[in-house]
Structures are given as structure tokens and as C-alpha cells.
mmCIF file of the N, C-alpha and C atoms, coordinates in Angstrom:
data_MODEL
# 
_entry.id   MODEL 
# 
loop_
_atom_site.group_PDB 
_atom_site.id 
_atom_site.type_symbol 
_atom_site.label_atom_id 
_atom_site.label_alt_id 
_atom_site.label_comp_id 
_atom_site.label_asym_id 
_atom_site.label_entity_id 
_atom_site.label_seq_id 
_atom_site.pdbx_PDB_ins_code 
_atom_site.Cartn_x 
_atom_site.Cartn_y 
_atom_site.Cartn_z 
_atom_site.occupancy 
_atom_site.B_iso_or_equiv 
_atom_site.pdbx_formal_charge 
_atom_site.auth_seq_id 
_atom_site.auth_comp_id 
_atom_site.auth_asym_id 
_atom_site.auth_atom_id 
_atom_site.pdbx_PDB_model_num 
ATOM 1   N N  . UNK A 1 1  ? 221.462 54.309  38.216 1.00 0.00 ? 1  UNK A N  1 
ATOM 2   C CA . UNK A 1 1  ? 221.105 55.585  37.650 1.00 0.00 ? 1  UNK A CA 1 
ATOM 3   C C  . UNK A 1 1  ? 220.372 56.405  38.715 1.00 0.00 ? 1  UNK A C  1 
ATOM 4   N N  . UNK A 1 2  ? 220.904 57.716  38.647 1.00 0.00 ? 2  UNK A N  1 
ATOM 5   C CA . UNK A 1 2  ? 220.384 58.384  39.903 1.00 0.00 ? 2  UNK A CA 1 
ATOM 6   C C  . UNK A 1 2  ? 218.936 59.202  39.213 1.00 0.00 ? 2  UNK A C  1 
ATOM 7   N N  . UNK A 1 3  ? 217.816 59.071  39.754 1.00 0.00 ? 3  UNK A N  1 
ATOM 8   C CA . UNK A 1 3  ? 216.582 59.988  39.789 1.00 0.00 ? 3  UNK A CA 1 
ATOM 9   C C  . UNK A 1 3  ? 216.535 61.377  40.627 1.00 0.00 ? 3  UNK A C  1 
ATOM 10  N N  . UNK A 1 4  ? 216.383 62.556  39.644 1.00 0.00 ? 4  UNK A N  1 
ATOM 11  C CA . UNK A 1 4  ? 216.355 63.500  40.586 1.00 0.00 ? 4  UNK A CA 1 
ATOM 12  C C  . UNK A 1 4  ? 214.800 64.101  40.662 1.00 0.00 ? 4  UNK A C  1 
ATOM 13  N N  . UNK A 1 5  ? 215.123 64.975  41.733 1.00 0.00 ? 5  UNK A N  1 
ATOM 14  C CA . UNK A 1 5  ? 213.922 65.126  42.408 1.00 0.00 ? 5  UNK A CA 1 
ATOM 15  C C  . UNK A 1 5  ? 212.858 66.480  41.727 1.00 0.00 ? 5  UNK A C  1 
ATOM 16  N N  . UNK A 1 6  ? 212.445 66.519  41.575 1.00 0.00 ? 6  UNK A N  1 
ATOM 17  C CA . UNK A 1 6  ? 211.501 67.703  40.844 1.00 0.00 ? 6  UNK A CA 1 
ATOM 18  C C  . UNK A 1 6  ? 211.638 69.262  41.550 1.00 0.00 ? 6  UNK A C  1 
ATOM 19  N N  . UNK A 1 7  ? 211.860 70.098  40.660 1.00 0.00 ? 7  UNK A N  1 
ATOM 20  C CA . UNK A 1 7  ? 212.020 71.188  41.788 1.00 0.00 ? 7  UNK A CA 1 
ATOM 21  C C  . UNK A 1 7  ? 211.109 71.912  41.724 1.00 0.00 ? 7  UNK A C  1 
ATOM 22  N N  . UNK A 1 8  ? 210.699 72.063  43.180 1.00 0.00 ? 8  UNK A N  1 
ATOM 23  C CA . UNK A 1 8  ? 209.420 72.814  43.713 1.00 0.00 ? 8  UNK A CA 1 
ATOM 24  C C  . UNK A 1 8  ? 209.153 74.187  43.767 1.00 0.00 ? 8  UNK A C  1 
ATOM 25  N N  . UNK A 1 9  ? 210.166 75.135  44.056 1.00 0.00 ? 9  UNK A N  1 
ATOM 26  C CA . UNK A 1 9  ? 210.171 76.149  44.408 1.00 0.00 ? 9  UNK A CA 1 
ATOM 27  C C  . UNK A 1 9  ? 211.083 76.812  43.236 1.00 0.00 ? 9  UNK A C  1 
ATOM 28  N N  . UNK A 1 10 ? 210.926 77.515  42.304 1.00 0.00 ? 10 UNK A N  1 
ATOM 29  C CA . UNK A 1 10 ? 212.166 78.112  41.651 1.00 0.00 ? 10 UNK A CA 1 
ATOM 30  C C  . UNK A 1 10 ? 211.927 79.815  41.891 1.00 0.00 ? 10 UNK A C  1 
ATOM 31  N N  . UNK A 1 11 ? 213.639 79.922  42.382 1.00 0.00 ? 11 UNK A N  1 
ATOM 32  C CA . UNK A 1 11 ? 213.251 81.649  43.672 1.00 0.00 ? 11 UNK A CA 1 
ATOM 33  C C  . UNK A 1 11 ? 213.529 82.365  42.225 1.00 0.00 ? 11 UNK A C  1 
ATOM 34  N N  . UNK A 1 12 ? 214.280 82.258  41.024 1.00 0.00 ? 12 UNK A N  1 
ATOM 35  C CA . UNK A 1 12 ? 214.576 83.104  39.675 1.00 0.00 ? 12 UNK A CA 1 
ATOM 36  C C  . UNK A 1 12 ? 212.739 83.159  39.406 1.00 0.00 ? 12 UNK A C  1 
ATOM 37  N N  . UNK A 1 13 ? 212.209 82.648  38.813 1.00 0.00 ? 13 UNK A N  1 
ATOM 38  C CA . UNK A 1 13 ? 210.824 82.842  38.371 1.00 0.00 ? 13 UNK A CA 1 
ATOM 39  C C  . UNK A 1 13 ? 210.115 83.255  39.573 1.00 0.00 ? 13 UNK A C  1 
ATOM 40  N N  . UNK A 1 14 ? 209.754 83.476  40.453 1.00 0.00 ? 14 UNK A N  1 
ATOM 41  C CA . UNK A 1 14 ? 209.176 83.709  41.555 1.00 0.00 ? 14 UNK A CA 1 
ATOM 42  C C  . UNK A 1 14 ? 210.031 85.281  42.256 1.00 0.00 ? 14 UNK A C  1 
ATOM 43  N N  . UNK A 1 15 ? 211.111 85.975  41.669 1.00 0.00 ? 15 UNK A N  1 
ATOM 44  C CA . UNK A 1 15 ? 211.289 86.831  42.043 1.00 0.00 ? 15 UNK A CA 1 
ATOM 45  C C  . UNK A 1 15 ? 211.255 87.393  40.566 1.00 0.00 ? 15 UNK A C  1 
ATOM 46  N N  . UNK A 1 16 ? 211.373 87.354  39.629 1.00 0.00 ? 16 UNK A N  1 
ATOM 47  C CA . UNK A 1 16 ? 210.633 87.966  38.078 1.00 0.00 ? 16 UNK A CA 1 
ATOM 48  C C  . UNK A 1 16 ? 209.323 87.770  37.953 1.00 0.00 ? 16 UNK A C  1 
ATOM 49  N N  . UNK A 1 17 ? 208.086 87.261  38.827 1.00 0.00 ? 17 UNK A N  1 
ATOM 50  C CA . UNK A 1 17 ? 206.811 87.530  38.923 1.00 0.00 ? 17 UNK A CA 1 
ATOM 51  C C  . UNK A 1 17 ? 206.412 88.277  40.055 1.00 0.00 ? 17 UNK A C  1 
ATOM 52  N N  . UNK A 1 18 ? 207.492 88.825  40.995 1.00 0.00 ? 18 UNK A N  1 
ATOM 53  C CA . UNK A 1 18 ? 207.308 89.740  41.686 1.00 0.00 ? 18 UNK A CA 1 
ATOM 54  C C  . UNK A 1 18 ? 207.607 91.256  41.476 1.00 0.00 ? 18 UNK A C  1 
ATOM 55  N N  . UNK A 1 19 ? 208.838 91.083  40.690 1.00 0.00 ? 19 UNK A N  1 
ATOM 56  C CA . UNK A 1 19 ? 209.090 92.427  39.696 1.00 0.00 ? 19 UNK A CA 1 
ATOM 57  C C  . UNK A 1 19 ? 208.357 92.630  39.063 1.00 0.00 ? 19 UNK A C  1 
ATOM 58  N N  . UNK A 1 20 ? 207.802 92.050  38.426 1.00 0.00 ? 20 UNK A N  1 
ATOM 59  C CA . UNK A 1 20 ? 206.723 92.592  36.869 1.00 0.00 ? 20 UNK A CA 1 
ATOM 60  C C  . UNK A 1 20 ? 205.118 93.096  37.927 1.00 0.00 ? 20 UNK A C  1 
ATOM 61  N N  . UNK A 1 21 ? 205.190 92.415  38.900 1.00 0.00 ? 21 UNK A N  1 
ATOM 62  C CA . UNK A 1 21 ? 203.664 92.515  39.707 1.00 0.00 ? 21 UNK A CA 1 
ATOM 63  C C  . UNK A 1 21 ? 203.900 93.863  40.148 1.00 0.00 ? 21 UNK A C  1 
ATOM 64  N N  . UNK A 1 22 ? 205.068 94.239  41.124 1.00 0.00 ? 22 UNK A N  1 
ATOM 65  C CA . UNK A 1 22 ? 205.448 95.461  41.985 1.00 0.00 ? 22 UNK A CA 1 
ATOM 66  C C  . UNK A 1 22 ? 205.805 96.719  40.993 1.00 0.00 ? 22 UNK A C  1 
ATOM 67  N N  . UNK A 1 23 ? 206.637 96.418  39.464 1.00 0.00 ? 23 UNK A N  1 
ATOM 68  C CA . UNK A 1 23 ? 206.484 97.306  38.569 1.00 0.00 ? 23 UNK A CA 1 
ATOM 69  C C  . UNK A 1 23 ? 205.302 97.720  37.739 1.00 0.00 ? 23 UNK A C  1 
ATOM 70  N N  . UNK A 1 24 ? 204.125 97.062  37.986 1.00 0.00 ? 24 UNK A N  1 
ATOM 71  C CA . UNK A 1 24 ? 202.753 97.472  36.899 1.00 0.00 ? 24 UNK A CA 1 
ATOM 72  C C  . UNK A 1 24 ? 201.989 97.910  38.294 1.00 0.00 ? 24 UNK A C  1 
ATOM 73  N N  . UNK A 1 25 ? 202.208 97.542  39.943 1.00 0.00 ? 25 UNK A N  1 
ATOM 74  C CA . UNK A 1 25 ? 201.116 98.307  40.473 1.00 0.00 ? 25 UNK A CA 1 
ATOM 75  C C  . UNK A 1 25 ? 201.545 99.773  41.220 1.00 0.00 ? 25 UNK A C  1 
ATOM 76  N N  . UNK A 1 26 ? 203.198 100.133 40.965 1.00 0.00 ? 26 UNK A N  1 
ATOM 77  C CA . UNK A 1 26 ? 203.825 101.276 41.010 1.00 0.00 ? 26 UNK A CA 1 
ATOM 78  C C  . UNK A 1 26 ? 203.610 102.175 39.908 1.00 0.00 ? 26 UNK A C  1 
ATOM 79  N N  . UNK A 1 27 ? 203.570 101.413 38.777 1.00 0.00 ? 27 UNK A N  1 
ATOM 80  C CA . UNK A 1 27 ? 203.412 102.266 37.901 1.00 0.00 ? 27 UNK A CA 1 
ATOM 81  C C  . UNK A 1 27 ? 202.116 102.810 37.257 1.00 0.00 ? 27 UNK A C  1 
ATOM 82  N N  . UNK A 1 28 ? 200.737 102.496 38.405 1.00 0.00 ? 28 UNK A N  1 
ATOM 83  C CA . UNK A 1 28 ? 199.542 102.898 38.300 1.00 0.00 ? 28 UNK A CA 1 
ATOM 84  C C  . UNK A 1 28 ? 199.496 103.391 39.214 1.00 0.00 ? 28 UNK A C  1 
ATOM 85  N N  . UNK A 1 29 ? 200.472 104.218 40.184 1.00 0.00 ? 29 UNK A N  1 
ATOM 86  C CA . UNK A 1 29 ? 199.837 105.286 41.358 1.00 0.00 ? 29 UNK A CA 1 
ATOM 87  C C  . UNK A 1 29 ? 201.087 106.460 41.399 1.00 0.00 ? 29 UNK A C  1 
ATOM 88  N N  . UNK A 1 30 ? 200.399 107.724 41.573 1.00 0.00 ? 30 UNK A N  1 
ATOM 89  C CA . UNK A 1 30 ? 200.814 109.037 41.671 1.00 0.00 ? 30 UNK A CA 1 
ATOM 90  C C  . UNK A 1 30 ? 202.439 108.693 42.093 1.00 0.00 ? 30 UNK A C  1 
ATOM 91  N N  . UNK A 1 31 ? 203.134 109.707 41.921 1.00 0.00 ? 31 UNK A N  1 
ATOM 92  C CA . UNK A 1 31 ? 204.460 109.604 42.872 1.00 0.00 ? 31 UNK A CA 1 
ATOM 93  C C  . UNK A 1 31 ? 204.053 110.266 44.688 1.00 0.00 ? 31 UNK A C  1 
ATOM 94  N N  . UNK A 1 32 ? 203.267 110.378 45.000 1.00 0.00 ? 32 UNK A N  1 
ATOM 95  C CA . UNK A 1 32 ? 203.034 111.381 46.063 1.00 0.00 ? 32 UNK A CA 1 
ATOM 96  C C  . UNK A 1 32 ? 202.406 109.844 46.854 1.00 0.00 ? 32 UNK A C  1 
ATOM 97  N N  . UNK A 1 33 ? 201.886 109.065 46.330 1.00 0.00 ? 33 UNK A N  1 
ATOM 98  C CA . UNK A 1 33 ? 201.232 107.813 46.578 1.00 0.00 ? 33 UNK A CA 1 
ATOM 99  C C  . UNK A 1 33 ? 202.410 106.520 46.984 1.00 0.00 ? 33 UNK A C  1 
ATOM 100 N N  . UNK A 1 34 ? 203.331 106.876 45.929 1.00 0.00 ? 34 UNK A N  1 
ATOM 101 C CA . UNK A 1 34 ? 204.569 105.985 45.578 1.00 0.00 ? 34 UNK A CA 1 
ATOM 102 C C  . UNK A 1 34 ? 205.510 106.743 46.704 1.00 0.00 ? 34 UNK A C  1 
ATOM 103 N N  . UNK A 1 35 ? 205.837 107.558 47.145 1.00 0.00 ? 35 UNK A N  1 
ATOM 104 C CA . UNK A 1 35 ? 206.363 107.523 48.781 1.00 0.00 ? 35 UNK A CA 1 
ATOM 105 C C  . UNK A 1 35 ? 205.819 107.577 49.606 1.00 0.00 ? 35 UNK A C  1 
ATOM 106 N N  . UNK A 1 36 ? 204.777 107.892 49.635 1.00 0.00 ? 36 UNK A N  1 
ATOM 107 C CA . UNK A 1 36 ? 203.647 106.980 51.223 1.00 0.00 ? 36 UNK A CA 1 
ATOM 108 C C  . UNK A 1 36 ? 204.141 105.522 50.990 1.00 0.00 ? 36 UNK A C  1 
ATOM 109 N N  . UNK A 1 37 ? 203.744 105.206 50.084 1.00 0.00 ? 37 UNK A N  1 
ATOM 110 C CA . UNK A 1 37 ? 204.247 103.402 50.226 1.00 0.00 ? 37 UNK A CA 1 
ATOM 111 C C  . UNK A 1 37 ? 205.526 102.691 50.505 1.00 0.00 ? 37 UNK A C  1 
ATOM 112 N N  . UNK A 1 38 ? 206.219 104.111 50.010 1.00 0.00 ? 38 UNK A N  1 
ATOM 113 C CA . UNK A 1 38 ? 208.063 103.881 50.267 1.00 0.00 ? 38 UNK A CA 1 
ATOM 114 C C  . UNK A 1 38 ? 207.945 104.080 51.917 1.00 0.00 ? 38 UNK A C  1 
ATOM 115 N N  . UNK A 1 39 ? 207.456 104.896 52.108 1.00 0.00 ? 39 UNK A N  1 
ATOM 116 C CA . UNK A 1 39 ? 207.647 105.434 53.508 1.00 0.00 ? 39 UNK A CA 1 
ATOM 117 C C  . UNK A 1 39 ? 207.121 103.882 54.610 1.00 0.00 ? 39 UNK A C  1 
ATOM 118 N N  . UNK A 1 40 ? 205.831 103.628 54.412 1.00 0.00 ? 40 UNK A N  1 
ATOM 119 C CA . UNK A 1 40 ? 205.082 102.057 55.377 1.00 0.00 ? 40 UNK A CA 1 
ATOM 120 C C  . UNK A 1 40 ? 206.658 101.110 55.121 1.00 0.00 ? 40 UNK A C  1 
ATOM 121 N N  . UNK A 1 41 ? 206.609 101.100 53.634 1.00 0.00 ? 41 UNK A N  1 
ATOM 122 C CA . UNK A 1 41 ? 207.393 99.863  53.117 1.00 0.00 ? 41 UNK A CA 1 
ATOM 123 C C  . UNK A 1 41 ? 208.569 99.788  54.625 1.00 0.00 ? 41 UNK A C  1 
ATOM 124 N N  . UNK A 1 42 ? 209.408 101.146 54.039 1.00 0.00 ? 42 UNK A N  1 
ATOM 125 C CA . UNK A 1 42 ? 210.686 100.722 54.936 1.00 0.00 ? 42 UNK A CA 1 
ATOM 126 C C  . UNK A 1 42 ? 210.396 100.764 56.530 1.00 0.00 ? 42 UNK A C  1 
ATOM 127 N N  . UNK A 1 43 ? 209.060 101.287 56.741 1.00 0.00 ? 43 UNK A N  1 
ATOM 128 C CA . UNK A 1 43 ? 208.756 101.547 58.148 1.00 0.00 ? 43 UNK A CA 1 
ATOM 129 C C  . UNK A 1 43 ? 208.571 100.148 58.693 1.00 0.00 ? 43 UNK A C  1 
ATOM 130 N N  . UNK A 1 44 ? 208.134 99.655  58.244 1.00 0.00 ? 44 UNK A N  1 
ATOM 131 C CA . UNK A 1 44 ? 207.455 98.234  58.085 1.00 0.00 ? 44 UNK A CA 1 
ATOM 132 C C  . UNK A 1 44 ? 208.802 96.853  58.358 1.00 0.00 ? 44 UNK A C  1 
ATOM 133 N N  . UNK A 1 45 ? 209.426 97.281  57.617 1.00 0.00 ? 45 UNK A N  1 
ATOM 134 C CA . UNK A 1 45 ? 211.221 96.308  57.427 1.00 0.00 ? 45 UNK A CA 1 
ATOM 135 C C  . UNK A 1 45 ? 212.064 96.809  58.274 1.00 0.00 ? 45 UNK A C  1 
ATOM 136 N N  . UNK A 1 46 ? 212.200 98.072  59.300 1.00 0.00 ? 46 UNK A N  1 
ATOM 137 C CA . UNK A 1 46 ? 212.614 97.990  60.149 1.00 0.00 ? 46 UNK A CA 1 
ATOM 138 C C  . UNK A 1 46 ? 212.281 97.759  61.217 1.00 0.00 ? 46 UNK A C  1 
ATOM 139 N N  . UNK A 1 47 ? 210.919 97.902  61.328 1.00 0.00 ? 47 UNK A N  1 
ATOM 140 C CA . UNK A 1 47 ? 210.089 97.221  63.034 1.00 0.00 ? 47 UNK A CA 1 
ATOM 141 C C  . UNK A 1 47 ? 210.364 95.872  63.308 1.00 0.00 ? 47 UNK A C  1 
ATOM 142 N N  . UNK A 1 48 ? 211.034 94.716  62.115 1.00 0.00 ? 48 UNK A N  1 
ATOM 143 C CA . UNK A 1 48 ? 210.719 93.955  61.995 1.00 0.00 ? 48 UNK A CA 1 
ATOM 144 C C  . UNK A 1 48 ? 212.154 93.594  63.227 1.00 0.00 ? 48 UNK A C  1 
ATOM 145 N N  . UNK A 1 49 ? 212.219 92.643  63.921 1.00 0.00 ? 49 UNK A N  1 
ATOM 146 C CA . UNK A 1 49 ? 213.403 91.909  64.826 1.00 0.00 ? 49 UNK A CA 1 
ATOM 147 C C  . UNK A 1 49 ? 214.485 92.047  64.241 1.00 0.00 ? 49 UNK A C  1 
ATOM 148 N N  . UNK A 1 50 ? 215.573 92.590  64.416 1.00 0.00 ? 50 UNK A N  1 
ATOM 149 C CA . UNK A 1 50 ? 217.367 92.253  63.391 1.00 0.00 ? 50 UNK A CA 1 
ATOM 150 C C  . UNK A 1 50 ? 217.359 90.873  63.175 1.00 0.00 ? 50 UNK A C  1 
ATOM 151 N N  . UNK A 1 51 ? 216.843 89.945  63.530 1.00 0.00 ? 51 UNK A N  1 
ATOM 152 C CA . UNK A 1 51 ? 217.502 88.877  63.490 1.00 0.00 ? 51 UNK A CA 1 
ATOM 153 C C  . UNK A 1 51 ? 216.986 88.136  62.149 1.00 0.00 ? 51 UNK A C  1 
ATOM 154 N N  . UNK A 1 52 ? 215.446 88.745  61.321 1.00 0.00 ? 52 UNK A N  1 
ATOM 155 C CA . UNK A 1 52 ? 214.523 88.247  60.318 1.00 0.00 ? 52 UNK A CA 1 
ATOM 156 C C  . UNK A 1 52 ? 215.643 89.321  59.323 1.00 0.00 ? 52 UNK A C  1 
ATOM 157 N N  . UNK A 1 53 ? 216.586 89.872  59.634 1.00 0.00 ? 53 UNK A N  1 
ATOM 158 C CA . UNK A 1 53 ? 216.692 91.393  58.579 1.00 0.00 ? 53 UNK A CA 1 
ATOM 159 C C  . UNK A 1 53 ? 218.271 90.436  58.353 1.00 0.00 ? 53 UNK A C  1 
ATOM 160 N N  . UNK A 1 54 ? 218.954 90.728  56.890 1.00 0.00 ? 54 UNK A N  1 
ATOM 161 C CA . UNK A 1 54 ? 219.952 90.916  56.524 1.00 0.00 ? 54 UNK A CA 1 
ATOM 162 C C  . UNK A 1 54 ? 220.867 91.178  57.480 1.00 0.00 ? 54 UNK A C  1 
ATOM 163 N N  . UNK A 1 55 ? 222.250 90.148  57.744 1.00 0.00 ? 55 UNK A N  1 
ATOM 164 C CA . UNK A 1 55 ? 222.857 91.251  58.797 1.00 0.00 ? 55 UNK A CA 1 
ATOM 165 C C  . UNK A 1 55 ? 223.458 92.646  58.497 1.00 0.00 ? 55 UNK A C  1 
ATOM 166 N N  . UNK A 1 56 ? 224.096 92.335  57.171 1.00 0.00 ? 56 UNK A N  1 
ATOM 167 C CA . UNK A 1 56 ? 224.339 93.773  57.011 1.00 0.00 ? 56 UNK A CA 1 
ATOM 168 C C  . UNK A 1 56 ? 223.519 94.929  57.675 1.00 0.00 ? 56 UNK A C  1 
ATOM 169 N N  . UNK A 1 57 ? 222.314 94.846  57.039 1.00 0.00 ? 57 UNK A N  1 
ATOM 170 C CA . UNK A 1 57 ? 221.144 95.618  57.275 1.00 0.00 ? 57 UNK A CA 1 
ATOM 171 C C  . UNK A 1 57 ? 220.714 95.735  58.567 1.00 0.00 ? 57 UNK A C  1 
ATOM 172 N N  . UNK A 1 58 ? 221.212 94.882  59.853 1.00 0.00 ? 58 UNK A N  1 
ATOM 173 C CA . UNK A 1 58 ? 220.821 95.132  61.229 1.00 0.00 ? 58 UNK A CA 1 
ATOM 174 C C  . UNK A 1 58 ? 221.460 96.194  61.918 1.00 0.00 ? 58 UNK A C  1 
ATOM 175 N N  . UNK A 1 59 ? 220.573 97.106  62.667 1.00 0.00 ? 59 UNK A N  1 
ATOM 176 C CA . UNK A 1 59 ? 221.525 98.093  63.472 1.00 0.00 ? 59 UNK A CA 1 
ATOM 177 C C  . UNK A 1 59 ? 222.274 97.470  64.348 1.00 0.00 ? 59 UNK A C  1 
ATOM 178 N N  . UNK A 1 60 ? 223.456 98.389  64.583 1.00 0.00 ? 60 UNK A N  1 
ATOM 179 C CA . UNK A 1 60 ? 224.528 97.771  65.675 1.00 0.00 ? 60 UNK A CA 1 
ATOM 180 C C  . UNK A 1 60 ? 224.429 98.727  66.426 1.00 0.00 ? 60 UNK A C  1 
# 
């Protein structure tokens, strides 16, 4: 009989406690606030190396 192993990490619950976190602290700041943050956000994800990024998402 095979024993399986306990799972440690589950990415479904752990990316639905990141939605509900990122939707209640968006939805307590101005919209004028909410694209400054858009603005770092993506500023932020493209400084980053192509190689950490989606390839799609890497410039060619």
C-alpha cells in the first residue's frame, strides 16, 4: 500500500488569499493612489531580469 506524502504548499489557496488580501487593500485607497501603485507595480516587474519574467512577457 502506497503512503502519500502530505501536501505542503497548496498554490489554489495561497493565490485566493492573495486575491482577497490585494482586493480589500485596493479597495481602501483613492483611484489616483491605485495608479501610483499600478505605475511602481509594473515599473517594478519590468526592471526585473527577462529571465525571472514569463517568456511571453520578455522583451525581444
Amino acid at each position: 500500500m502506497a503512503t502519500t506524502k502530505k501536501k505542503t504548499f497548496d498554490a489554489v489557496a495561497e493565490s485566493r488569499r492573495w486575491r482577497i488580501a490585494t482586493g480589500k487593500r485596493l479597495a481602501g485607497i483613492t483611484p489616483e493612489e491605485r495608479r501610483e501603485h499600478l505605475r511602481r507595480t509594473t515599473e517594478a516587474f519590468f526592471a526585473q531580469k527577462p529571465a525571472r519574467r514569463a517568456p511571453a512577457l520578455a522583451h525581444r
